[in-house]
KEKOL-272772 format. One line per 5 residues: number of its first residue (from 1); for each residue x, y, z of N, C-alpha, C. Coordinates in Angstrom, 1 decimal. Example, Ala and Ser with C-alpha at 12.3 -4.5 7.8 and 13.67 -1.06 7.14 Angstrom:
2
1> 13.2 -5.7 7.8 12.3 -4.5 7.8 13.2 -3.3 7.8 | 12.8 -2.2 7.1 13.7 -1.1 7.1 12.9 0.0 7.9
//
This chain:
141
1> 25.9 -35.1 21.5 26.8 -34.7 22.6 26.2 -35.5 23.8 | 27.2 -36.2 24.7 26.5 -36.8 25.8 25.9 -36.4 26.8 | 25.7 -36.7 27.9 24.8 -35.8 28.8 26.4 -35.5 29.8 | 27.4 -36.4 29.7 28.7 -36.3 31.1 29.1 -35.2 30.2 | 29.1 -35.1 28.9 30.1 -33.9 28.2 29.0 -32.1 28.7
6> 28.0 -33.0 28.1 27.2 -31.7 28.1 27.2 -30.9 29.4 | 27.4 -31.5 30.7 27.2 -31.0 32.3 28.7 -30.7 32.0 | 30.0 -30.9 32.0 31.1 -30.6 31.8 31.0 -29.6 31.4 | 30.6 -29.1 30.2 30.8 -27.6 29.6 29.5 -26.9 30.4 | 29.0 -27.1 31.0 27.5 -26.0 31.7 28.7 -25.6 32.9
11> 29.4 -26.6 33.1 30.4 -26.8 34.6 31.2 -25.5 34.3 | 31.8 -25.8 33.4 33.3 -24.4 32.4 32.1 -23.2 32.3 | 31.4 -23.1 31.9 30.6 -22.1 32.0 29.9 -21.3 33.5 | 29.3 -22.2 34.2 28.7 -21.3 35.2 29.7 -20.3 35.8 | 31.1 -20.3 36.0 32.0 -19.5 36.5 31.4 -18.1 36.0
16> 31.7 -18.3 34.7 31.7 -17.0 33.7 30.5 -16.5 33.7 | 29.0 -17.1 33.9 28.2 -16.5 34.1 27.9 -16.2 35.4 | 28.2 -16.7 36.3 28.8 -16.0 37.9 29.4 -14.9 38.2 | 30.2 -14.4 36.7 31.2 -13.5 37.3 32.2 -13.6 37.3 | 32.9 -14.9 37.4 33.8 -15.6 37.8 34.6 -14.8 36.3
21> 36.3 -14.7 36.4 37.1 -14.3 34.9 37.4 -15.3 34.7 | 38.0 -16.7 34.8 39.0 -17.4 34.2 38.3 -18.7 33.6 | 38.2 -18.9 32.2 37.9 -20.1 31.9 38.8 -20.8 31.0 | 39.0 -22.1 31.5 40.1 -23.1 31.3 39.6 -24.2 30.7 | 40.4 -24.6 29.0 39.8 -25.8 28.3 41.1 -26.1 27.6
26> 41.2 -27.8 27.7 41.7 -28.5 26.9 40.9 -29.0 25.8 | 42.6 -28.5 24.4 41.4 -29.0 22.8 41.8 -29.6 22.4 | 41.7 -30.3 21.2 42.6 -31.0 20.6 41.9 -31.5 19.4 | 43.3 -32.1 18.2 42.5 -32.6 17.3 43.5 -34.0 17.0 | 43.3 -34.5 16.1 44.2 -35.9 15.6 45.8 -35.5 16.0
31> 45.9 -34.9 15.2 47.4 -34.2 15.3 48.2 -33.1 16.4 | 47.1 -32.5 17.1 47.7 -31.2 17.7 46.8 -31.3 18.9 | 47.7 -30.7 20.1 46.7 -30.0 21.3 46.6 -28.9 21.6 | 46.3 -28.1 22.7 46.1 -26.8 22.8 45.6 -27.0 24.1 | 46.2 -26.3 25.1 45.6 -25.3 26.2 45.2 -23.9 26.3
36> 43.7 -24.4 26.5 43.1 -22.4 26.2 42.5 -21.8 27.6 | 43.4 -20.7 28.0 43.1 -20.2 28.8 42.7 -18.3 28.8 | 40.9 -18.5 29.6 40.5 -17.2 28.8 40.6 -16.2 30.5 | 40.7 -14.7 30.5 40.2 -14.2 31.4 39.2 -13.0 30.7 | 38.0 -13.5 31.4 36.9 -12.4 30.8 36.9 -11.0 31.2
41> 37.3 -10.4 32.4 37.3 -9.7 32.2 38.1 -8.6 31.8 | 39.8 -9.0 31.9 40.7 -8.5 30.9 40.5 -8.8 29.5 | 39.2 -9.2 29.2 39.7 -9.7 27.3 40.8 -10.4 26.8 | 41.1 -11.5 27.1 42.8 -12.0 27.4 41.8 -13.3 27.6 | 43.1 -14.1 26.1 43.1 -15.3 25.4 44.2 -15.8 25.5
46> 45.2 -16.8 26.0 46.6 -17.3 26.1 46.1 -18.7 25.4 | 46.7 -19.2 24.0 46.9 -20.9 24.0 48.5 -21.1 24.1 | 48.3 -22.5 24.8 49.7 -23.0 24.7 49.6 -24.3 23.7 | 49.8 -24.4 22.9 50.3 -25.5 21.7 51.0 -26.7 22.1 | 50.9 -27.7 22.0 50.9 -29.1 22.4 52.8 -28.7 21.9
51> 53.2 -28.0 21.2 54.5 -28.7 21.3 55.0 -27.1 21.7 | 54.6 -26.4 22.2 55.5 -25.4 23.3 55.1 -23.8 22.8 | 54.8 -24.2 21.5 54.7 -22.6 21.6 53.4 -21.7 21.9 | 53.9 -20.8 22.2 52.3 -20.1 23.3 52.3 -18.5 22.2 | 51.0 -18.4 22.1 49.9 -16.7 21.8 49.2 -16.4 22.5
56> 49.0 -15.0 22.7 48.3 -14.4 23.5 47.6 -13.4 22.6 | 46.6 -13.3 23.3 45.3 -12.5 22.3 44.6 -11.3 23.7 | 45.2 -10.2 23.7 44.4 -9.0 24.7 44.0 -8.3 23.8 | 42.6 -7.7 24.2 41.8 -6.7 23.0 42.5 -5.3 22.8 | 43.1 -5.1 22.2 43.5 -3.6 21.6 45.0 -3.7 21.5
61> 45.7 -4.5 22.1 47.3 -4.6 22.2 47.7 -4.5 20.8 | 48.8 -3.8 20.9 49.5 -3.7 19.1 50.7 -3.5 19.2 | 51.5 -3.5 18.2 52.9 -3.5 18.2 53.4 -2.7 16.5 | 54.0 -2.2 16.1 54.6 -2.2 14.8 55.6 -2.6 14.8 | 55.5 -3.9 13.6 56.3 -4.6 12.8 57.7 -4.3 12.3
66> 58.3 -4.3 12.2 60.0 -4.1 11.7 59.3 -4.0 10.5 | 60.2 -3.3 9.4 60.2 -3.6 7.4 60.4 -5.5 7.7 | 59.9 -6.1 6.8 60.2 -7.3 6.3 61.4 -7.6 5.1 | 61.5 -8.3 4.6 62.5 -8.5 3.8 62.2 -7.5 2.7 | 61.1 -7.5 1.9 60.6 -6.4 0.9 60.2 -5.0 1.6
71> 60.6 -4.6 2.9 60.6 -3.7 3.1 59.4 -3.1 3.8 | 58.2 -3.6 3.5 57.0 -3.7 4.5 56.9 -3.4 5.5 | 55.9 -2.6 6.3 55.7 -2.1 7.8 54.9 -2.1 8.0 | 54.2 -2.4 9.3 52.9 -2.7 9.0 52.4 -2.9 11.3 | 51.1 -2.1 11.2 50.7 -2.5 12.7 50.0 -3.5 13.1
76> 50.4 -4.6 14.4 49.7 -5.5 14.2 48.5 -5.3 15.6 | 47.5 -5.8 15.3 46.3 -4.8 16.5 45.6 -6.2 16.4 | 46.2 -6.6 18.0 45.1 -8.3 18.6 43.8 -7.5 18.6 | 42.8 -9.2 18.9 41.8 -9.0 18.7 41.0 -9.6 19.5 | 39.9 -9.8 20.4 39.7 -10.6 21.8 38.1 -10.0 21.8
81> 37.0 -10.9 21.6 36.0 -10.4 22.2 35.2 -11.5 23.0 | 34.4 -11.7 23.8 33.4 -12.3 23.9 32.0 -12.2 24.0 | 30.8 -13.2 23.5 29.6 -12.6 23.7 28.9 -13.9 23.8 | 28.4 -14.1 24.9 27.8 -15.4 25.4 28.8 -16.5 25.7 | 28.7 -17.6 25.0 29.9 -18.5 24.9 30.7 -18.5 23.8
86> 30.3 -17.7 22.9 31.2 -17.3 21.9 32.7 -16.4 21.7 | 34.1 -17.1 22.0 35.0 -16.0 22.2 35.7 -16.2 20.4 | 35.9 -14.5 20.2 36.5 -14.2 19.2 37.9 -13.8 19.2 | 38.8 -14.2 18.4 40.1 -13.6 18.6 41.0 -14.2 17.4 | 41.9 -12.8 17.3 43.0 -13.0 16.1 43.4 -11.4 15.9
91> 44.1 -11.3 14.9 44.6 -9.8 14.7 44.6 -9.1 13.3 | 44.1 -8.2 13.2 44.4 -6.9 12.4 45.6 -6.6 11.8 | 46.4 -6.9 11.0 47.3 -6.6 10.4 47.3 -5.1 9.6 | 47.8 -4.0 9.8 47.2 -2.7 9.2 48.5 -1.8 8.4 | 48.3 -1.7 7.0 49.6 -1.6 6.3 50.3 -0.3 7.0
96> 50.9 0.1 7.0 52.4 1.3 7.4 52.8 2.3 6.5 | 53.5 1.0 5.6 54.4 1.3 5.0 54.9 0.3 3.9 | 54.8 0.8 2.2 55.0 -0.3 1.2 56.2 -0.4 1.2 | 56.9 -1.3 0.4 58.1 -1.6 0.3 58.4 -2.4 -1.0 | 59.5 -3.0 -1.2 59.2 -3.9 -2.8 57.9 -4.5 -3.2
101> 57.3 -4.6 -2.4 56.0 -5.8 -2.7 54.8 -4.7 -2.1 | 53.8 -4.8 -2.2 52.7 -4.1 -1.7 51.9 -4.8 -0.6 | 52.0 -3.8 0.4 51.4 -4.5 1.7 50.3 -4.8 1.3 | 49.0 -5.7 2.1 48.1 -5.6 1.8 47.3 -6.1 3.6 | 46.3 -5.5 4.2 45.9 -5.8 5.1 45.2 -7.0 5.4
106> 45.3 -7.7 6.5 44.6 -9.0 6.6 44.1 -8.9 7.9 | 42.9 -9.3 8.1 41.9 -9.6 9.7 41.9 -10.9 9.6 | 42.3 -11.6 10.5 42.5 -13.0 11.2 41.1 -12.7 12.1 | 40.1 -13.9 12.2 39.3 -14.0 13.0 39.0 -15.6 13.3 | 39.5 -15.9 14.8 39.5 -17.5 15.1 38.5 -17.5 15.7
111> 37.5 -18.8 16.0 36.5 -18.7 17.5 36.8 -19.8 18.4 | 36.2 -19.6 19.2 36.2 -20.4 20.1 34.8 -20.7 20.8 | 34.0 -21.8 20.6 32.6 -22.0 20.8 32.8 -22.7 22.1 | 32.6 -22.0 23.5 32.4 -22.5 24.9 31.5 -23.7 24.9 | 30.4 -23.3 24.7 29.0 -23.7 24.5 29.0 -25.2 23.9
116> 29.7 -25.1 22.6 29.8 -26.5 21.5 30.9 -27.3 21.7 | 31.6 -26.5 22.4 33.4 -27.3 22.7 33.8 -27.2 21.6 | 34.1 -26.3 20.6 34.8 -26.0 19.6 35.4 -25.3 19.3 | 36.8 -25.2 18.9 38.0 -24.0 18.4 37.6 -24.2 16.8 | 37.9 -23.0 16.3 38.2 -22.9 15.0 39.3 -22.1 14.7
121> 40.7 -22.8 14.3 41.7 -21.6 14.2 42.2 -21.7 12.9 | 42.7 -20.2 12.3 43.2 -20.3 11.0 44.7 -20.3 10.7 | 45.4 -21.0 10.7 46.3 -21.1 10.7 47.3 -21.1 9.5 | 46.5 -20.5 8.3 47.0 -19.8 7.3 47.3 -20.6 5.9 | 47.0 -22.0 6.2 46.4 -23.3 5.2 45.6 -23.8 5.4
126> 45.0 -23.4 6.7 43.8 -24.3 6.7 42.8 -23.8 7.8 | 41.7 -24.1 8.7 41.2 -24.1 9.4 41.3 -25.2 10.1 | 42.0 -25.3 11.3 41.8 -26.1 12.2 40.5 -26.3 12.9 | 39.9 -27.3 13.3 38.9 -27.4 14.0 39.1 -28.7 15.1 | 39.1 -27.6 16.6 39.5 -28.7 17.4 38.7 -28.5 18.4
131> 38.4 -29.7 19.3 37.5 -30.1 20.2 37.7 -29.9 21.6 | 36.8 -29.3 22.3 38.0 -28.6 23.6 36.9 -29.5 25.0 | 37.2 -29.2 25.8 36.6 -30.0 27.0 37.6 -29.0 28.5 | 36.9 -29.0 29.0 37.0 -28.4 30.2 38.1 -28.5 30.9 | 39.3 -28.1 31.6 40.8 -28.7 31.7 40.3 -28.9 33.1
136> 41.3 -29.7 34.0 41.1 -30.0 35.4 41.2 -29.0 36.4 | 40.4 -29.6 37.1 40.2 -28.0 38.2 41.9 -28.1 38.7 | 41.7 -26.7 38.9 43.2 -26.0 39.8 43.7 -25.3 38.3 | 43.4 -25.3 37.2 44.5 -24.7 36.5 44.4 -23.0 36.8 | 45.1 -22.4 36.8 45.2 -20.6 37.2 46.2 -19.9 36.0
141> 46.0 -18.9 35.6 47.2 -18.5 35.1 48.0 -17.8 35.4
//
């Protein structure tokens, strides 16, 4: 890691260890980008996806699911933590209700390494791994 990268990410970080809630990084990989925007003390994770579409990750938020085509129900319960420069997040899928097919519960767990500049997201074929760097000052959400 260089020394301009390495002061960059101490830079994204002193906020958060100040106190400060909002930390803002641009990630990317060959193929895809991502703007990640964290607020620490809401627990609240927003990416926006290089081609428009945006997730949000708040710790405890849930919703239940409509039946699926096979009839399935099921609660979905985000997931948001942080601990040092390490933020965790993804969701709880928790069965309801069977239907033609049998639900089966899944925990999504993605990170996001402050510290290393690294996303790891699952995206359900793969594990992406993308490289983040500090977005330019002024971003807010």
């Amino acid at each position: 890691m260089g020394k301009t990268f390495a002061y960059a990410i101490c830079c994204a970080l002193m906020p958060a260890a100040a106190g400060a809630t909002e930390i803002h990084l641009d990630c990317a990989r060959s193929n895809q980008t991502a703007m990640v925007d964290i607020d620490t003390d809401r627990q609240f994770l927003q990416i926006m996806w290089g081609e428009g579409v945006a997730e949000e990750y708040k710790q405890g938020d849930s919703y239940i699911s409509g039946p699926d085509k096979y009839g399935r129900k099921e609660k979905v319960v985000y997931v948001m933590g942080l601990d040092k420069s390490l933020v965790t997040f993804g969701t709880d899928r928790l069965c309801m209700e069977d239907g033609a097919k049998k639900c089966r519960e899944q925990h999504v767990r993605n990170t996001l390494d402050v510290a290393r500049g690294e996303m790891k997201y699952d995206n359900g074929d793969e594990i992406a791994v993308l490289t983040c760097h500090p977005a330019p000052p002024g971003r807010r959400f």
